[in-house]
N, C-alpha and C positions, 0 to 999 in steps of 0.2 A: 504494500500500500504506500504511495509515495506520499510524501511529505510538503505543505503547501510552503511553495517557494517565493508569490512573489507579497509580502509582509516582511518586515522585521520584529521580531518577538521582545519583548523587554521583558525581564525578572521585574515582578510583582511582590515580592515574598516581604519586602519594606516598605508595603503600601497599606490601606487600610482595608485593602482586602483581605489579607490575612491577623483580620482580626474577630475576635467573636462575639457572639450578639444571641441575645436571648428571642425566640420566637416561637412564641405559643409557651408550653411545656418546656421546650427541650432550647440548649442553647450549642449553639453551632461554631468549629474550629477555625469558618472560615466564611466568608462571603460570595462566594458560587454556587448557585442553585441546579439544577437539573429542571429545566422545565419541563412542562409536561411534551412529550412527543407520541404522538399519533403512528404506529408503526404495522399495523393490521397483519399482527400473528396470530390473533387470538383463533382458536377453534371452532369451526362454523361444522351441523346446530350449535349453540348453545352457549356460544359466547366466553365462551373460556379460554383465561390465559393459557400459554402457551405451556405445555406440558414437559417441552423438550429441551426450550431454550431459554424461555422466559425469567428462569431465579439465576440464569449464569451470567445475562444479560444485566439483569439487575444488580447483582454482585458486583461485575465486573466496573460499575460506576460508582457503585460506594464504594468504595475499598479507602477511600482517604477518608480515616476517623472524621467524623464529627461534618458529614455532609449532609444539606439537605436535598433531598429527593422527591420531586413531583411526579406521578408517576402521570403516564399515559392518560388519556379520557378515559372513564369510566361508566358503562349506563347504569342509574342506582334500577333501572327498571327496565321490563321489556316495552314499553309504550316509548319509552325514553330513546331504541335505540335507533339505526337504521343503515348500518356497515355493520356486514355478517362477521367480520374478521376483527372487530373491535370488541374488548373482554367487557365485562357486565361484572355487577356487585351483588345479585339481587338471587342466585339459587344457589346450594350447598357447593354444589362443582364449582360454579367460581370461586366462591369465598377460601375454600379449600387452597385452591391455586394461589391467591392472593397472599395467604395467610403462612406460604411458605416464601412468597417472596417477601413479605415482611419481615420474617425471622429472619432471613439472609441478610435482608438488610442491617437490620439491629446485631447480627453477631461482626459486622462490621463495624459499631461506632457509630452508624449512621441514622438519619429518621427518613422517613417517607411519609409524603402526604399526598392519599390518592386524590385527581381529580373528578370532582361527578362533571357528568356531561350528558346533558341532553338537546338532542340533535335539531329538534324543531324541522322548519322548512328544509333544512341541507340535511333529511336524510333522505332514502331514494326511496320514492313514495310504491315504486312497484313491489321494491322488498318487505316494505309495510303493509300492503297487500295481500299478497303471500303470506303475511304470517297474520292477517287477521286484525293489521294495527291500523293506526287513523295516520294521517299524514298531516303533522299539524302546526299550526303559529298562529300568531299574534292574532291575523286577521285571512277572512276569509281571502281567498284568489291573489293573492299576492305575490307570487312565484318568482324564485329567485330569479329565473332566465327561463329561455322558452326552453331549453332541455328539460328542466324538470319537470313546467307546465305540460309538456307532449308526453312526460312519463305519465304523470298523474292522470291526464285523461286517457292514457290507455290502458292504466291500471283499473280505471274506473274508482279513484283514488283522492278526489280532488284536494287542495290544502284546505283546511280546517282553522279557522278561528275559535280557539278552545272557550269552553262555557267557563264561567266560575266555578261550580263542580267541578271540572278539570284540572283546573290553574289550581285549587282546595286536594287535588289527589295527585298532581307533580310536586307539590308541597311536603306531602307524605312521602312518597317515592324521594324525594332529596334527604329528607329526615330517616328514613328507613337506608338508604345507600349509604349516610354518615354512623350509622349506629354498627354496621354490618363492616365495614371498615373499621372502624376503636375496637370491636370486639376479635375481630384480626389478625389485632397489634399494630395499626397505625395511627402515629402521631397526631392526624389531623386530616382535614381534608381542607381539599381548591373547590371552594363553587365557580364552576365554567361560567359566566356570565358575559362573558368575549366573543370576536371571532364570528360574530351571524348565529350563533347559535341560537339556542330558544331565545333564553335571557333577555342579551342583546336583539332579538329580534321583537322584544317587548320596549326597550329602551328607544328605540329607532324609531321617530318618525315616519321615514321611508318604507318600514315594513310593518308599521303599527299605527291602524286607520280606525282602531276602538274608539265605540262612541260612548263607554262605559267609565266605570272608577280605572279602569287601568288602560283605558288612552285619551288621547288629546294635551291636559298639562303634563309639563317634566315629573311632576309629583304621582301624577296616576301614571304616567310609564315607566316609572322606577317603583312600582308600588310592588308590583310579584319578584322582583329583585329582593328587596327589603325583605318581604313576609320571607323568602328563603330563607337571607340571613338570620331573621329572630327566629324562625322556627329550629335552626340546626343552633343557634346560641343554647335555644333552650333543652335541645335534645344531647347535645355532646359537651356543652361549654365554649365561651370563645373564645378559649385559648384554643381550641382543636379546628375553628373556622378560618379559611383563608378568603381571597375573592381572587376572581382575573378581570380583567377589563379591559378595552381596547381602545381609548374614548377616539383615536384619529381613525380605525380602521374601516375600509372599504370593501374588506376579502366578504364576498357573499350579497355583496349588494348593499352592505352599510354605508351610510352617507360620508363618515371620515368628515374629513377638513373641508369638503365642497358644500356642508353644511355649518357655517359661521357661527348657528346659536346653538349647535350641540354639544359643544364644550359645557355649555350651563347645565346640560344633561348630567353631565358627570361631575361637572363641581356637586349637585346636589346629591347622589350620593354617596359622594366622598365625606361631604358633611355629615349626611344622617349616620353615618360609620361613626364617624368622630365626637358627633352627639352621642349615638351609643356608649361610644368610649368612656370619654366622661360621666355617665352615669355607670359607672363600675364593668360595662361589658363592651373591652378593646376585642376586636375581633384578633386574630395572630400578625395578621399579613395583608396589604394590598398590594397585585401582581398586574405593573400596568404593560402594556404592550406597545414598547416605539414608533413614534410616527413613523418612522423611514421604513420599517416592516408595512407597506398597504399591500401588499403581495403575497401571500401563504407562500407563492412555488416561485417568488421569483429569486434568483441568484444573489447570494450577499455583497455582491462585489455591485451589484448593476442594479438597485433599488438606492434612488437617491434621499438626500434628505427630504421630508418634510415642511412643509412652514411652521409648522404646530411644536409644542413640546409639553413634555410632563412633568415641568419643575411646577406647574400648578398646585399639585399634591400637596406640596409641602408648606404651603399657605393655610394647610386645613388640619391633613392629616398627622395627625402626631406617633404614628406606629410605625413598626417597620414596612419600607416598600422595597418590593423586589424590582425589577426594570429589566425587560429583554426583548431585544433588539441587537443580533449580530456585533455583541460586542466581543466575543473571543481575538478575533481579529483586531481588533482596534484598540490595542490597552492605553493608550492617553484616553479616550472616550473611559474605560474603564478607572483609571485614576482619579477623572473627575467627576464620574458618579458616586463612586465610594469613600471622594472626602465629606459627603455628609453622613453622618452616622447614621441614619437611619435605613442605608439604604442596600440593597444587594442585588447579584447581578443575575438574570437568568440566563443560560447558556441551553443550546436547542440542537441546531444541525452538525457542532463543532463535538457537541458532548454524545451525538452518534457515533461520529468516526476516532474522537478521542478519549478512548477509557478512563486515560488518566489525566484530564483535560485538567485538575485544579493541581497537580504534580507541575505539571507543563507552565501553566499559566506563575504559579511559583517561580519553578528556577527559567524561566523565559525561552524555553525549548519550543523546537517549532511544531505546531500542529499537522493532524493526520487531514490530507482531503478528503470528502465525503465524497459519495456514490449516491447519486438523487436518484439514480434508475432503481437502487436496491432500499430506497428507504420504507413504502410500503409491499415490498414481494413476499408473498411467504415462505420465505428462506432463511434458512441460518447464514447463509455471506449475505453480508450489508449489516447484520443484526449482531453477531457474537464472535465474529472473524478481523475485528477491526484490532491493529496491532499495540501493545504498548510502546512509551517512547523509545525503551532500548530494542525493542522487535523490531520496531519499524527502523533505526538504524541499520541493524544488521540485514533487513532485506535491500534497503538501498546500496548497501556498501556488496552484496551480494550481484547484482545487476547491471 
């Protein structure tokens, strides 16, 4: 696996990244996160992590005491999900699965904090079909693009504007995926709230045309955001709750920065976090996502900056924030997010192809490049075959 050549690495190991910070429960050796990654191994029926490679996979990233680990999206439910090959929280078999990559994790030093994720509009309404499920968001006929719209009417499938009884029983399903995780062994969980998913497709203008308490103002479009968080405060604690959010992103048909007044979207619940706070219940974590990432699949090197930025946060929120956005590559970007203490780095497609990516990032050795064609296959190369830094020497110096 060759080694990315055109950067210059700098030793971090005397910066404020290597220093530790308390989140949630547990307090961590260093400032490198593992964000969540999407890697579609899981076991289709049934949603199950991977049986073969998945706890070696995991392993293989904490291995440096005292990391924190976000693990992949997870559905707390079958209505939640809609990619066959994405693992679930919600029947013995998973949890089983889950509950030995926890251990792995923890006999390393390390914690994990599963992501819940539910799919909303971006999942493929004819696989929902097929299993009997609804196809659903914010608001009726809304469709992210016309591929999906042409799946859904030939699934006979259409998108769904879920009732209050529903948004009342994804509620449960988030509370039931966070309890089925602690009982596990993990540290805490990420509510997905990013990224076009449900959440965010409740948060969105764009794809939220409710004429109810949860659309039209900022406050009823952040309203089922909200009841998530109280409800998992009140089922696990908030020290076990995280968030993610995207407030620039575009990926899925979100408005991003081409909408001016949607920043006040997320100022507002950045605040009601930080109102909670103040009233005795900090949640662990806010995990925002870079403007310069409006692209899921576009290349690190070739998505430009944004106009936007996320030092908003810190005008409000007083807890720890994660931040990720292609900084492995960029450590002055990295030095200057981390001289504020509050804050930590999420690492994504670098922490694919480099196991030992917070080793690396320490003593300023160079990174492994990644293989975009092997990141969702379901294969063990691209997933458990990526080298450590002395491996990967010795195959270059071999070639």
């Amino acid at each position: 696996m060759p080694l990315v050549k055109d950067y210059t690495p700098v030793p971090l190991a005397n910066t404020d990244l290597f220093k530790p910070l308390k989140v949630g429960n547990t307090t961590v050796e260093h400032r490198v996160v593992m964000a969540p990654l999407t890697r579609m191994r899981a076991h289709a029926p049934g949603h199950i992590p991977n049986r073969d490679w998945a706890v070696e996979y995991y392993d293989q990233r904490s291995k440096r005491k005292g990391s924190m680990i976000i693990t992949e999206g997870v559905f707390p439910s079958a209505q939640s999900s809609g990619y066959d090959n994405a693992p679930g929280i919600w029947t013995p078999e998973q949890i089983e699965q889950w509950t030995k990559i926890f251990k792995k994790i923890h006999e390393n030093g390390s914690f994990v904090w599963p992501q819940l994720w539910v799919l909303g509009r971006q999942a493929f309404p004819d696989a929902m079909a097929r299993d009997g499920l609804r196809y659903d968001s914010a608001s009726d006929d809304l469709y992210m693009d016309d591929e999906m719209k042409e799946k859904a009417i030939k699934s006979n499938n259409p998108q769904h504007g879920i009732t209050k009884d529903e948004i009342k029983q994804y509620v449960k399903d988030y509370v039931q995926g966070a309890k089925n995780a602690v009982e596990a062994g993990a540290d805490g969980v990420e509510i997905h709230s990013a990224n076009s998913y449900l959440l965010n497709q409740f948060l969105d203008p764009i794809s939220n045309h409710r004429t109810d308490e949860y659309g039209g103002s900022i406050e009823n479009r952040a309203r089922f955001t909200l009841e998530v968080v109280d409800a998992l405060i009140e089922a696990v604690g908030p020290e076990r709750v995280g968030i993610r959010l995207s407030p620039w992103g575009r990926y899925g048909g979100m408005s991003g920065s081409a909408d001016p007044t949607l920043l006040s979207q997320f100022c507002y619940v950045v605040g009601e976090l930080e109102k909670r706070a103040k009233a005795g219940k900090r949640i662990a974590f806010i995990h925002l996502v870079e403007p310069r990432v409006t692209d899921l699949f576009s290349d690190s090197t070739a998505v430009p900056e944004d106009d936007g930025t996320n030092d908003f946060i810190y005008s409000i929120w007083k807890g720890v924030v994660i931040r990720a956005g292609m900084f492995p590559a960029r450590p002055e970007s990295i030095k200057a997010a981390v001289a504020n203490d509050q804050t930590m780095i999420g690492a994504g497609r670098y922490f694919i192809s480099t196991p030992d990516l917070v080793d690396r990032l320490e003593k300023g050795q160079p990174l492994n490049k990644y293989d975009r064609s092997t990141f969702y296959s379901f294969t063990k190369e691209g997933y458990t075959d990526y080298p450590t830094y002395e491996e990967a020497v010795k195959l270059e110096s071999s070639t």
